[in-house]
N, C-alpha and C positions, 0 to 999 in steps of 0.2 A: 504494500500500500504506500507505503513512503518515496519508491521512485516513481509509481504516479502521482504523489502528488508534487512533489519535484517537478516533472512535467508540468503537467496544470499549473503551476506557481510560474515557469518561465514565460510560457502559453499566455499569461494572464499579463505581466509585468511589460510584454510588449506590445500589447493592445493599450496602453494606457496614456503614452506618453509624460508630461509632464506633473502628472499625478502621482504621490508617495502611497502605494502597496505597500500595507502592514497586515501580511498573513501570522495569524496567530495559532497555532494549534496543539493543543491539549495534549500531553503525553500520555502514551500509551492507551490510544483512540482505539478500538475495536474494531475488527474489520467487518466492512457492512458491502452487505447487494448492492450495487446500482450500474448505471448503466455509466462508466464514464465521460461517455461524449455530450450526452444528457445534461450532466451535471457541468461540463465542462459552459458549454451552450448557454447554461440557464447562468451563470458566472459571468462569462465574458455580458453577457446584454445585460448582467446587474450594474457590472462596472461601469462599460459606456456610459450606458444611461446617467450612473454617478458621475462621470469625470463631463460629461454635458452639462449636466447642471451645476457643474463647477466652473464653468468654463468664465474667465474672468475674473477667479476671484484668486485668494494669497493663498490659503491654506488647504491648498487640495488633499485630501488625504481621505485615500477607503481602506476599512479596517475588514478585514474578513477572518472569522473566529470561529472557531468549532472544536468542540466538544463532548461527552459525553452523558445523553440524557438518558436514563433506564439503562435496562438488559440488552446490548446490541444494537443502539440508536444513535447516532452523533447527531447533533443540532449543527447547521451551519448559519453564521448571521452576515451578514453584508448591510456595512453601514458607512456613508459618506459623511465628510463635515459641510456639505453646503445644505 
């Protein structure tokens, strides 16, 4: 799980441009089903979307965080400062 999310994390950092990517993630996260491209997909258009509505301002910056909620469940959150 860790060299995809490696991937995903560089995948991510170059769509962003002038925006600070602060991936955050939980040690020792449980590995969970999904479909990667899915997740990747659903990611990449959270961020745009975040760094557009940034666009213009000082402190760009999206946080994306995840961790572990229940038996086998990680929560992901994506949150920009604009």
């Amino acid at each position: 799980m860790s060299t995809e999310l490696d991937t995903q994390q560089r995948a991510l950092r170059e769509g962003v441009g002038d925006v600070l990517l602060d991936v955050r993630l939980e040690h020792g996260l449980p590995a969970v089903h999904v479909d990667p491209i899915q997740v990747q997909q659903v990611l990449l258009n959270l961020i745009r979307n975040g760094a557009e509505a940034m666009a213009g301002g000082q402190d760009k910056r999206i946080e994306i965080a995840c961790r572990t909620v229940g038996n086998h469940m990680v929560e992901v959150c994506v949150a920009d400062s604009g």
